[in-house]
mmCIF file of the N, C-alpha and C atoms, coordinates in Angstrom:
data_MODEL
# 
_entry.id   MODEL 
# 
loop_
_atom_site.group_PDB 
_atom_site.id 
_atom_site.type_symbol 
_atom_site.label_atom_id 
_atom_site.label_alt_id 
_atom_site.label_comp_id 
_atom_site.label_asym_id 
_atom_site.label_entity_id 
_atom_site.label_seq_id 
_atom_site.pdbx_PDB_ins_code 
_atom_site.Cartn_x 
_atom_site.Cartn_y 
_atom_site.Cartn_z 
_atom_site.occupancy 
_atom_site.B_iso_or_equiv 
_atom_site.pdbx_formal_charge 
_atom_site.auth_seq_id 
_atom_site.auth_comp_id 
_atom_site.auth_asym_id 
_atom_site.auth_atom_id 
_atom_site.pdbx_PDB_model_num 
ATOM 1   N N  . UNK A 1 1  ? 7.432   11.629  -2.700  1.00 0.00 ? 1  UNK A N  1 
ATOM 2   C CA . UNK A 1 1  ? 6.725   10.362  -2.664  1.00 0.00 ? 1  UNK A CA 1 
ATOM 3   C C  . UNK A 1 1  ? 7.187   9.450   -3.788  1.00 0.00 ? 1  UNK A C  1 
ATOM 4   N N  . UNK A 1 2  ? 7.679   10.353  -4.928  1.00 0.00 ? 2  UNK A N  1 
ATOM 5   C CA . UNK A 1 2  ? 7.855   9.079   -6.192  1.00 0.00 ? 2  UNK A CA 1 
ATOM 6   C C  . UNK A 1 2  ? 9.055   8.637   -5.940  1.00 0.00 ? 2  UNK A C  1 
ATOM 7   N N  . UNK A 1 3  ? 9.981   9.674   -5.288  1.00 0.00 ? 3  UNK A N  1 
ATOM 8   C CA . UNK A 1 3  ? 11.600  8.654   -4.868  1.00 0.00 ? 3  UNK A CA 1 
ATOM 9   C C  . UNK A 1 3  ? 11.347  7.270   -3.510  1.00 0.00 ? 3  UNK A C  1 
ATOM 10  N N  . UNK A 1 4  ? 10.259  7.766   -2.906  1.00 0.00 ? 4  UNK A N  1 
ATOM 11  C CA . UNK A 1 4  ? 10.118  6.538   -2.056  1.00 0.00 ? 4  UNK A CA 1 
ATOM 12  C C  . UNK A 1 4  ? 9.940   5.363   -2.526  1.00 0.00 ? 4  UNK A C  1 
ATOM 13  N N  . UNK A 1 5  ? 9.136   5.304   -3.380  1.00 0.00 ? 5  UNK A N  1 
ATOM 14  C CA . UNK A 1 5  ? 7.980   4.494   -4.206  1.00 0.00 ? 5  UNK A CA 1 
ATOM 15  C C  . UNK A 1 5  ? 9.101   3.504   -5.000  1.00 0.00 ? 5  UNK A C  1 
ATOM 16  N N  . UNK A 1 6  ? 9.546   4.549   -5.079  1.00 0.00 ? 6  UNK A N  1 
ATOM 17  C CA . UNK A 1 6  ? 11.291  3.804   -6.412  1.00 0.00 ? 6  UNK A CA 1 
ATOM 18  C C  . UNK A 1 6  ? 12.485  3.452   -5.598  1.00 0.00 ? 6  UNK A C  1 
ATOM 19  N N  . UNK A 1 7  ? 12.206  3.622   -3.854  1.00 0.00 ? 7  UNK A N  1 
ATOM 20  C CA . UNK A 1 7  ? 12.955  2.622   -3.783  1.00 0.00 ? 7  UNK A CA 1 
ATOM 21  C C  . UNK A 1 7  ? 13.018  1.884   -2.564  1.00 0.00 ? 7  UNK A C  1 
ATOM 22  N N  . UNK A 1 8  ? 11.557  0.853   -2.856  1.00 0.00 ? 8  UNK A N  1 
ATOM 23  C CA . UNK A 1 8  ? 11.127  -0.297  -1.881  1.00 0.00 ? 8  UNK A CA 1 
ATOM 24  C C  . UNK A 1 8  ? 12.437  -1.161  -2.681  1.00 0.00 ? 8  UNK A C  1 
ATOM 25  N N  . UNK A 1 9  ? 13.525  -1.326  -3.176  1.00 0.00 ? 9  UNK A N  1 
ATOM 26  C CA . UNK A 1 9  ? 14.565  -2.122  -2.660  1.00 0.00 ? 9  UNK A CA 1 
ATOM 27  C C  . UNK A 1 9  ? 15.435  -2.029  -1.717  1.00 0.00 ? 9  UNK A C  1 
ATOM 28  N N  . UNK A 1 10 ? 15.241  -0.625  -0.978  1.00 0.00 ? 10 UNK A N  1 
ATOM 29  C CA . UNK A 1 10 ? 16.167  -0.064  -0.193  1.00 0.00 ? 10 UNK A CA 1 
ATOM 30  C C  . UNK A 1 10 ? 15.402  -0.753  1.483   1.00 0.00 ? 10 UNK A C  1 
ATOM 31  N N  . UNK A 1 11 ? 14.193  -0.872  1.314   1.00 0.00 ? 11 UNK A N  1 
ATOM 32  C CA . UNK A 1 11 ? 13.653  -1.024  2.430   1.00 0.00 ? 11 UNK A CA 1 
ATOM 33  C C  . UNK A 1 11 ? 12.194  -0.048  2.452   1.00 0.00 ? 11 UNK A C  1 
ATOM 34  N N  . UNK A 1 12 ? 12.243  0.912   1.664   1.00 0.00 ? 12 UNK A N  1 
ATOM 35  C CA . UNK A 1 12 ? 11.381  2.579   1.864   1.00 0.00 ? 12 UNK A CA 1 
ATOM 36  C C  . UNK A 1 12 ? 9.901   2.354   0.911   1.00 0.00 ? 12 UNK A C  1 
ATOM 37  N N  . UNK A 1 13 ? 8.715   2.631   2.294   1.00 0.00 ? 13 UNK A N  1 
ATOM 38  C CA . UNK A 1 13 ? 7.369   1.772   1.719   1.00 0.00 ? 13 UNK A CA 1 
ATOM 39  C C  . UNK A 1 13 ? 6.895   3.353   1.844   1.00 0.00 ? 13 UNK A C  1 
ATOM 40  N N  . UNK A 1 14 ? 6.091   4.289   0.778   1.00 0.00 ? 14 UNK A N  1 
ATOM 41  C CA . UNK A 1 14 ? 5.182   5.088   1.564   1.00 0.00 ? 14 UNK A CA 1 
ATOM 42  C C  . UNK A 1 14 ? 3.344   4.539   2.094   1.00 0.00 ? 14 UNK A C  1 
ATOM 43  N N  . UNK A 1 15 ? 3.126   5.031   2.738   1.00 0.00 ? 15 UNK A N  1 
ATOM 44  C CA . UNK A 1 15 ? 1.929   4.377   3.717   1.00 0.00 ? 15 UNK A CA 1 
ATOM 45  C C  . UNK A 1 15 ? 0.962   3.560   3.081   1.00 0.00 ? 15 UNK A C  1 
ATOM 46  N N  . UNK A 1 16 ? 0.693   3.873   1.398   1.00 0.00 ? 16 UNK A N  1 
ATOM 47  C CA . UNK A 1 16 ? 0.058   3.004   0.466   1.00 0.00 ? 16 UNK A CA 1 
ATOM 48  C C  . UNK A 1 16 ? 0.218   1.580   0.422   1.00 0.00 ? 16 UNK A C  1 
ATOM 49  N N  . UNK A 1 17 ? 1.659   1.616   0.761   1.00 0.00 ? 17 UNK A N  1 
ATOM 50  C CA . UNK A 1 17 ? 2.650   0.115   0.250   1.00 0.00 ? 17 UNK A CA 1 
ATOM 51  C C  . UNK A 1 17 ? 2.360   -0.565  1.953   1.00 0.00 ? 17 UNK A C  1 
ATOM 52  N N  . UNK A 1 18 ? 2.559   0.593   2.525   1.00 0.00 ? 18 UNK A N  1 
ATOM 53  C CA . UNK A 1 18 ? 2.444   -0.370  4.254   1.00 0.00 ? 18 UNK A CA 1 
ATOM 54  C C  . UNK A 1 18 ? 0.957   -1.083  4.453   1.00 0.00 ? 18 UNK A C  1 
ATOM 55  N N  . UNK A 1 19 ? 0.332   -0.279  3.617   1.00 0.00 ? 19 UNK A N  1 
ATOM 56  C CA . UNK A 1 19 ? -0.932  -0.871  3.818   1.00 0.00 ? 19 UNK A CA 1 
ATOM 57  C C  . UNK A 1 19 ? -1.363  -2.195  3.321   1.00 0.00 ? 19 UNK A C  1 
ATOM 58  N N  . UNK A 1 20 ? -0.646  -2.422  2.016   1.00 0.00 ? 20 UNK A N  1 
ATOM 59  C CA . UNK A 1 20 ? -1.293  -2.931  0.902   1.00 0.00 ? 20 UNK A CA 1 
ATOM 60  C C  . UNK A 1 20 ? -0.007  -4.811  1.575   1.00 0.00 ? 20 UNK A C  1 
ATOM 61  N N  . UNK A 1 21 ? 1.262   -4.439  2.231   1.00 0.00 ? 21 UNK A N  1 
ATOM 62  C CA . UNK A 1 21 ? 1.645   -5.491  3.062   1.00 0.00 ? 21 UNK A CA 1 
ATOM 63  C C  . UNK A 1 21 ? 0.453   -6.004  4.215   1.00 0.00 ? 21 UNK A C  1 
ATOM 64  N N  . UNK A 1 22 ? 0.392   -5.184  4.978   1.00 0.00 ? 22 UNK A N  1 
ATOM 65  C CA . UNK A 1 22 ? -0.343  -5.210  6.031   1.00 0.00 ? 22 UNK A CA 1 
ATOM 66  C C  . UNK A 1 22 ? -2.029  -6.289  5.676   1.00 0.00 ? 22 UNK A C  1 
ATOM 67  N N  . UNK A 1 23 ? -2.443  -5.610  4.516   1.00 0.00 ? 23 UNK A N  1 
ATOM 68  C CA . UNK A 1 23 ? -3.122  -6.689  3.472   1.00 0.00 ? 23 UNK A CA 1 
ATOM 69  C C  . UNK A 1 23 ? -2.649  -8.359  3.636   1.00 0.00 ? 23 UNK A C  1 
ATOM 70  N N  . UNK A 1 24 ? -2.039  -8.135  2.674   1.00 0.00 ? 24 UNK A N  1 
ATOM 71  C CA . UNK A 1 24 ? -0.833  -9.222  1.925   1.00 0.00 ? 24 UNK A CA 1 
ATOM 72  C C  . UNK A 1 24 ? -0.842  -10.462 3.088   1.00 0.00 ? 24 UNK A C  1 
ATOM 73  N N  . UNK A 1 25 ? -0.486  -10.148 4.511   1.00 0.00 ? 25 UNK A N  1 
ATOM 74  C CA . UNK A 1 25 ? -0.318  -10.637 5.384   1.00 0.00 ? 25 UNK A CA 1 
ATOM 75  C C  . UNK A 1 25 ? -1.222  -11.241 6.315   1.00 0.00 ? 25 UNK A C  1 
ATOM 76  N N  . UNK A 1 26 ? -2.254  -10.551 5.755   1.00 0.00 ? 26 UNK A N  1 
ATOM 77  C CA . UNK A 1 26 ? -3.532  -10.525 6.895   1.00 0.00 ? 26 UNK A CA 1 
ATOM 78  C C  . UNK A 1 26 ? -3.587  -10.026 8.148   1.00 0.00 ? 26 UNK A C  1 
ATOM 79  N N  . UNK A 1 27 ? -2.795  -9.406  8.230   1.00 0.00 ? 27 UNK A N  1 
ATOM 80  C CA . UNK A 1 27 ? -3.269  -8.532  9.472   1.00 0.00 ? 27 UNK A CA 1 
ATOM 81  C C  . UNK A 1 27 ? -3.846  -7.341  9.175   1.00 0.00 ? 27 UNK A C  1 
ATOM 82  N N  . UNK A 1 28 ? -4.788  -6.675  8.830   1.00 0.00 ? 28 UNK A N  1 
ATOM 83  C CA . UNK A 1 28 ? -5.926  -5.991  8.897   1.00 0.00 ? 28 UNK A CA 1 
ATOM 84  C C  . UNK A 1 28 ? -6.821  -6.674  7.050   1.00 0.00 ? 28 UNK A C  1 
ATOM 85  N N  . UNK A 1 29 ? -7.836  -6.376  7.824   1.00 0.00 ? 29 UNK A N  1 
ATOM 86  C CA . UNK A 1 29 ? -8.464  -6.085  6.818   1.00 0.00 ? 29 UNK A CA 1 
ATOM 87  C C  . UNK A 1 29 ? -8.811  -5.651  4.916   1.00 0.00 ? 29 UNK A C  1 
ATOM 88  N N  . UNK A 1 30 ? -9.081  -5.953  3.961   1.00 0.00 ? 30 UNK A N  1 
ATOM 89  C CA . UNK A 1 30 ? -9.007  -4.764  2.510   1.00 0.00 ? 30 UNK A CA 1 
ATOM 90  C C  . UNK A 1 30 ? -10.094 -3.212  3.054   1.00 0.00 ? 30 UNK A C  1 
ATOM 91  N N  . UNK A 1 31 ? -11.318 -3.689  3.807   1.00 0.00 ? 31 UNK A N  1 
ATOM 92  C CA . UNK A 1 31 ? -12.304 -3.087  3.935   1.00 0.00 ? 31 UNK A CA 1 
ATOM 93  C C  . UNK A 1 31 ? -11.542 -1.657  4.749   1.00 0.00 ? 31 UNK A C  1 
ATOM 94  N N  . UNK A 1 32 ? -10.920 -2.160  6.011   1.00 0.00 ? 32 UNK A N  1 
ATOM 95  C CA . UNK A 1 32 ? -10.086 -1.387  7.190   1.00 0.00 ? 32 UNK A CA 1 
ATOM 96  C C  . UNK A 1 32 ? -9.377  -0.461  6.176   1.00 0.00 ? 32 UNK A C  1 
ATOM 97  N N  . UNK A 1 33 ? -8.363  -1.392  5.844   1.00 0.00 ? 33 UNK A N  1 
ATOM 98  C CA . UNK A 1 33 ? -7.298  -0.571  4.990   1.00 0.00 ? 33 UNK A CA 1 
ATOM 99  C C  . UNK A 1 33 ? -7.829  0.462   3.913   1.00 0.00 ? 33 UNK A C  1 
ATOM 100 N N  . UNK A 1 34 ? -9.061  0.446   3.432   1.00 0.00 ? 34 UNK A N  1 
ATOM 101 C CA . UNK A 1 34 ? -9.150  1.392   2.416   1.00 0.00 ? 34 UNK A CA 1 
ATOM 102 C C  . UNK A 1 34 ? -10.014 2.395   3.342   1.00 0.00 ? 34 UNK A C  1 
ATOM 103 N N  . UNK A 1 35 ? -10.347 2.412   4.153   1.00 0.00 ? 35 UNK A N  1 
ATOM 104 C CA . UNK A 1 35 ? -11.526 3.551   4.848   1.00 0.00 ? 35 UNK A CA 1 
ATOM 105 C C  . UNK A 1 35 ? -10.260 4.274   5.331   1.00 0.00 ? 35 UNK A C  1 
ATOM 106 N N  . UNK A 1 36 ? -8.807  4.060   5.618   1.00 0.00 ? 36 UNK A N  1 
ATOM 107 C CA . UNK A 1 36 ? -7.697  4.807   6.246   1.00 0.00 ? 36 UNK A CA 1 
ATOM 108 C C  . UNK A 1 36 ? -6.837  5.114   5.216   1.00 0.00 ? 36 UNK A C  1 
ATOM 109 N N  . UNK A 1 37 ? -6.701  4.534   4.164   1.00 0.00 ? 37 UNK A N  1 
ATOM 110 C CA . UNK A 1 37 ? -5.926  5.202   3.487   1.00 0.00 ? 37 UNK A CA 1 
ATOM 111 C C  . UNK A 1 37 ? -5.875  6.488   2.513   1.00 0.00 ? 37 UNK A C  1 
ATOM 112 N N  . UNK A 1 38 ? -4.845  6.948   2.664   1.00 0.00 ? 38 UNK A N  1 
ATOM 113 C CA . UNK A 1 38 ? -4.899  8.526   2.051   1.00 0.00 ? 38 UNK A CA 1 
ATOM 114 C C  . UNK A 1 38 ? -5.147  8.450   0.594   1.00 0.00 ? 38 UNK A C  1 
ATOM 115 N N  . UNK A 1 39 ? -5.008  7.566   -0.249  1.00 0.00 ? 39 UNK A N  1 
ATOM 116 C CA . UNK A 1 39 ? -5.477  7.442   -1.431  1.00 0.00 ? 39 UNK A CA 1 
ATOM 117 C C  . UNK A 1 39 ? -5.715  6.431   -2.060  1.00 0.00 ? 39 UNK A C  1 
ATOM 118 N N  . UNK A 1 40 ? -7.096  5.862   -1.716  1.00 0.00 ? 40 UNK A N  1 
ATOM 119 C CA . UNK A 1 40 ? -8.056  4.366   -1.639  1.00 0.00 ? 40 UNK A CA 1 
ATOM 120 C C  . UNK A 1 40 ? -7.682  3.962   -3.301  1.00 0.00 ? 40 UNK A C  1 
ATOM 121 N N  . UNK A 1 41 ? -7.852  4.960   -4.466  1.00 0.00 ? 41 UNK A N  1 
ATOM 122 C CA . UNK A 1 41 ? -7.105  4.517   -5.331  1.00 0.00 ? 41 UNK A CA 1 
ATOM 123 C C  . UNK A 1 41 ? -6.341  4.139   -5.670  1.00 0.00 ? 41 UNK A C  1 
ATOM 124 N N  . UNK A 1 42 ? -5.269  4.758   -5.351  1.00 0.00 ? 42 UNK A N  1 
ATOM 125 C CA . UNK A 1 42 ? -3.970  3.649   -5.282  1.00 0.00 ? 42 UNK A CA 1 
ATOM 126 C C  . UNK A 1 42 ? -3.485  2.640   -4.725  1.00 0.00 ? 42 UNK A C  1 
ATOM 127 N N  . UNK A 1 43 ? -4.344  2.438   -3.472  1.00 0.00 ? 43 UNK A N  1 
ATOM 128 C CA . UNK A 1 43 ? -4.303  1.057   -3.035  1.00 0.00 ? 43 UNK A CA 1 
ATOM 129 C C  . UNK A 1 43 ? -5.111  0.153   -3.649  1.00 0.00 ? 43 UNK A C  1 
ATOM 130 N N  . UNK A 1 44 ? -6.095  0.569   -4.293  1.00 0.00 ? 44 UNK A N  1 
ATOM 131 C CA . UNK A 1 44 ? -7.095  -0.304  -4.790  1.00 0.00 ? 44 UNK A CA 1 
ATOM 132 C C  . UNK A 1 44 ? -5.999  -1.058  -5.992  1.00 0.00 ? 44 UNK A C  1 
ATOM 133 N N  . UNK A 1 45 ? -5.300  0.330   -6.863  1.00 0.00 ? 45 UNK A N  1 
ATOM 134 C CA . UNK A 1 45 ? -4.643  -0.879  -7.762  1.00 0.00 ? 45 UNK A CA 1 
ATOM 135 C C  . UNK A 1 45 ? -3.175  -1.239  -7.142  1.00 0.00 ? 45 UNK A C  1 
ATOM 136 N N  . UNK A 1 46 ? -2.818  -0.654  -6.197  1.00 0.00 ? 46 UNK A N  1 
ATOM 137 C CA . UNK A 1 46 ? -1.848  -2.050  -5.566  1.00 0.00 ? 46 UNK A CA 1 
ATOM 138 C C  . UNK A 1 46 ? -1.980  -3.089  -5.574  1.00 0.00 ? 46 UNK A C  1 
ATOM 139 N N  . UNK A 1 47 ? -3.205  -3.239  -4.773  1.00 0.00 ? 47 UNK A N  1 
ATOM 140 C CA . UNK A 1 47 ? -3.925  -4.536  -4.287  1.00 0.00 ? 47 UNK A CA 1 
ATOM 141 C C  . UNK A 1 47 ? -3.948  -5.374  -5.879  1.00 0.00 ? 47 UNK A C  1 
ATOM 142 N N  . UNK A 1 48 ? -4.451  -4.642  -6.909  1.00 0.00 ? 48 UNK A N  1 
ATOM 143 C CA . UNK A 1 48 ? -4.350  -5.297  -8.159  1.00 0.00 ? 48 UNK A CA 1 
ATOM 144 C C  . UNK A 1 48 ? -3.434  -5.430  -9.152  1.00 0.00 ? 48 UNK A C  1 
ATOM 145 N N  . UNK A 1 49 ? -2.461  -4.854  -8.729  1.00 0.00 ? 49 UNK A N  1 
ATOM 146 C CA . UNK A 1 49 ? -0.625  -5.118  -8.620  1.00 0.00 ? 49 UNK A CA 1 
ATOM 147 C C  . UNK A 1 49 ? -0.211  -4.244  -10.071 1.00 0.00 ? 49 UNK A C  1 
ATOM 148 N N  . UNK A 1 50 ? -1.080  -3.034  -10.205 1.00 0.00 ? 50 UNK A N  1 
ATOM 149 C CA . UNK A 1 50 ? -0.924  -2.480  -10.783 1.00 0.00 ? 50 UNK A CA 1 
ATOM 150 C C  . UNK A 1 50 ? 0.489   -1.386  -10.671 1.00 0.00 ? 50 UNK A C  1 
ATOM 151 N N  . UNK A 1 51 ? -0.026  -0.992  -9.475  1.00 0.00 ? 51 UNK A N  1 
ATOM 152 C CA . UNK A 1 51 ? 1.555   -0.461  -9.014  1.00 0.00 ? 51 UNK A CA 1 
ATOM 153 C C  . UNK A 1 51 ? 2.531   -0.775  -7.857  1.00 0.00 ? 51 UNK A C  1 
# 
């Protein structure tokens, strides 16, 4: 997961990052997106651009 993570320049999101676009964009929800994601923490500080 941490080589993925290191390399969204390549194109490579793991499901945190798809989510936290999917956000970004408005197509779903913050509320949606965190009841599905595998670790609501780390999206929480995506979302707060922590990581």
């Amino acid at each position: 997961a941490d080589h993925i993570r290191k390399s969204g320049k390549d194109g490579m999101q793991n499901f945190t990052q798809s989510l936290k676009s999917l956000i970004d964009k408005e197509l779903i929800d913050r509320q949606a997106a965190l009841e599905i994601a595998p670790n609501r923490e780390e999206l929480m500080m995506a979302l707060k651009g922590i990581v």
